[in-house]
N, C-alpha and C positions, 0 to 999 in steps of 0.2 A: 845832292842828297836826294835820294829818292825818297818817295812817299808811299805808304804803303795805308792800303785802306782797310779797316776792322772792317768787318764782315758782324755788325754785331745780330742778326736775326737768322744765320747762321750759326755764331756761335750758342746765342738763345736758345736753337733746336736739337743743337748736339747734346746740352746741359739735360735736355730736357726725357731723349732717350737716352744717356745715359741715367738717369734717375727712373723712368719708368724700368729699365733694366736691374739695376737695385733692385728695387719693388719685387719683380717678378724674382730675382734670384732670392729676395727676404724672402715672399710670400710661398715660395716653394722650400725651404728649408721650413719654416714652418708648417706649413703641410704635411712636410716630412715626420717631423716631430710628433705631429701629430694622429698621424697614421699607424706610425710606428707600437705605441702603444695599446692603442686600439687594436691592433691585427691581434697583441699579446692575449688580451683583454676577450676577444670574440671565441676562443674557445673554450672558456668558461661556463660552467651552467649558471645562472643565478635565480632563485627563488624568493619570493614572497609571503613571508608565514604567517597568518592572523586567524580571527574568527569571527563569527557575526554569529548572530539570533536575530532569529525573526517570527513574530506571530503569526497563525495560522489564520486567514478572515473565514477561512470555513468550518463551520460546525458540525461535530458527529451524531447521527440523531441513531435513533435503534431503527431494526428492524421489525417492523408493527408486524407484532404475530392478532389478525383479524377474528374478533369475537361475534357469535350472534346465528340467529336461525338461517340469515343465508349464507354464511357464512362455517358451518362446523370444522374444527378439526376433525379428521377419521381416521378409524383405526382399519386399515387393508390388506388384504383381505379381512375378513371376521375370524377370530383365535378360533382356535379348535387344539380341543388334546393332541400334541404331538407337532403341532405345528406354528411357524413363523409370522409375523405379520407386521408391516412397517405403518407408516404411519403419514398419513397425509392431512399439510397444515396451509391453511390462507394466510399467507405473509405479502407485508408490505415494502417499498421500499420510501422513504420520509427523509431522505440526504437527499443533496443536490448534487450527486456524484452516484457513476455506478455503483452496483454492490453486489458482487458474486456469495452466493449463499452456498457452505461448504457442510453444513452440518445441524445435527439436531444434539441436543445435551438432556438426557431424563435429569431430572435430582431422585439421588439416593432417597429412600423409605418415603418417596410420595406416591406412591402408586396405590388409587382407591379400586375398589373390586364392586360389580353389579353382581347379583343372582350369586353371592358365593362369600367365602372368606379368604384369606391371603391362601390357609392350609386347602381349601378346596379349589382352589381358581390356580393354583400352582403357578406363577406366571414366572419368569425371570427376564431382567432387561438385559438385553444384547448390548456388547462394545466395549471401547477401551476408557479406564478408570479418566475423568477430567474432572476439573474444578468447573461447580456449575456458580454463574456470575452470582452478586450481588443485586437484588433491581432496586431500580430508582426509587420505588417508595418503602425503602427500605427493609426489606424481606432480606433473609441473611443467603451468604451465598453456600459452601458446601462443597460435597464431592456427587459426582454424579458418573454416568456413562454416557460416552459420547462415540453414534454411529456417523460416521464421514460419507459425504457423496462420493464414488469415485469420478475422476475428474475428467470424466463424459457427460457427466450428470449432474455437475453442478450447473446452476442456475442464476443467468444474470440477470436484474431487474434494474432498470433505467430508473432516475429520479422519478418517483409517482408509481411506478410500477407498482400492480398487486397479480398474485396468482396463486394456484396451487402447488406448494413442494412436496413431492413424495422420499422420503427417508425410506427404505426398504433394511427388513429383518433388524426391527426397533426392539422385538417383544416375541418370546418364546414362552406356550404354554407347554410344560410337560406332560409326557404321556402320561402319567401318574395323576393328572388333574379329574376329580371326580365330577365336575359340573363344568358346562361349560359359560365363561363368564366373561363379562363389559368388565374393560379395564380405561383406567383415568391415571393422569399423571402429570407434576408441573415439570417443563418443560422450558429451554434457550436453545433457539436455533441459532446458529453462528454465520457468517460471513466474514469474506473482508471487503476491503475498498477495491475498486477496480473490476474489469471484465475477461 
C-alpha cells in the first residue's frame, strides 16, 4: 500500500486564493451594482431650495447737506429775467460706505423770494415731478421737482467726505419777472450707495 502525503500548507494556500478570488469576484459585482446606478443618477440636475435672512450691521445715515457762514448754499450764477441758474450745496457724506450723489429735490411751494414777491420775482423751478422725502424730525414729505446729475457729473464722496455739488438749471426766472430777486428754497439732495 502506498502512502500518500497531505500537502496540508498547500492545501491551506489554495483555500486561501481561492477565497481571496471570491472576494474580488463579490467585491466587483458589487461595485458593479453600484456603479450602475450612479452612472443613471449623474445626469440628473438636482437643486437645493431654501431661504435665509439676514441683518444688515451697517447703518444708513443721510447725506449732511452743511449749514453756516462758511459754509452757504449758492445760488449760480445769480437769477436774472430770462435766465437759468443751478444751484450749488456743501454736502457731506456720515455712512461708512461710498455714496454717489445723483440729485437735488426742491419741495413744491417752498420757494421764499428777497427784494420782490412770488408775482414779481417770476421764478419757476426746473425738473421732473418726485416725491420730496420725509425728514427725520419730522417735517412732512410731498411732491417736489427733482433735477438729476447726468452721469458724468455725479459725485462720489468717500465715508467723511464733504464738498461742493453743483445741480445746474435748478431755477428759471421768467422774462416777464419785473425785479430782479434772492430766491430760497427747502431742499433733498439724493444719492445712492456706491461709486
Amino acid at each position: 500500500m502506498r502512502t500518500t502525503e497531505f500537502d496540508f500548507a498547500g492545501a491551506e494556500k489554495q483555500a486561501k486564493t481561492a477565497k481571496r478570488q471570491r472576494k474580488v469576484v463579490i467585491a466587483s459585482v458589487v461595485g458593479a451594482a453600484i456603479l450602475i446606478p450612479g452612472a443613471a443618477w449623474a445626469a440628473v440636475t438636482l437643486f437645493g431650495i431654501g431661504s435665509f435672512a439676514a441683518d444688515s450691521t451697517v447703518t444708513t445715515g443721510e447725506i449732511t447737506i452743511l449749514t453756516g457762514a462758511d459754509t452757504p448754499t449758492q445760488v449760480t450764477p445769480a437769477l436774472a429775467p430770462g435766465q437759468s441758474a443751478g444751484v450749488k450745496i456743501p454736502v457731506r457724506n456720515n455712512n461708512s460706505y461710498p455714496v454717489k450723489v445723483t440729485g437735488v429735490i426742491v419741495k413744491n411751494g417752498s420757494l421764499t423770494y428777497t427784494n420782490g414777491t412770488a408775482g414779481q420775482c417770476d421764478i419757476a423751478v426746473n425738473g421732473t415731478a418726485a416725491t420730496f422725502p420725509a425728514n427725520k424730525d419730522g417735517g412732512n414729505g410731498g411732491g417736489g421737482k427733482l433735477t438729476s446729475l447726468a452721469a458724468a457729473d455725479t459725485v462720489t464722496l468717500n465715508p467723511g467726505d464733504q464738498t461742493y455739488v453743483t445741480f445746474p438749471n435748478v431755477f428759471t426766472q421768467q422774462a416777464s419777472a419785473t425785479k430782479i430777486c434772492g430766491v430760497g428754497a427747502e431742499f433733498a439732495v439724493t444719492g445712492i450707495a456706491g461709486s
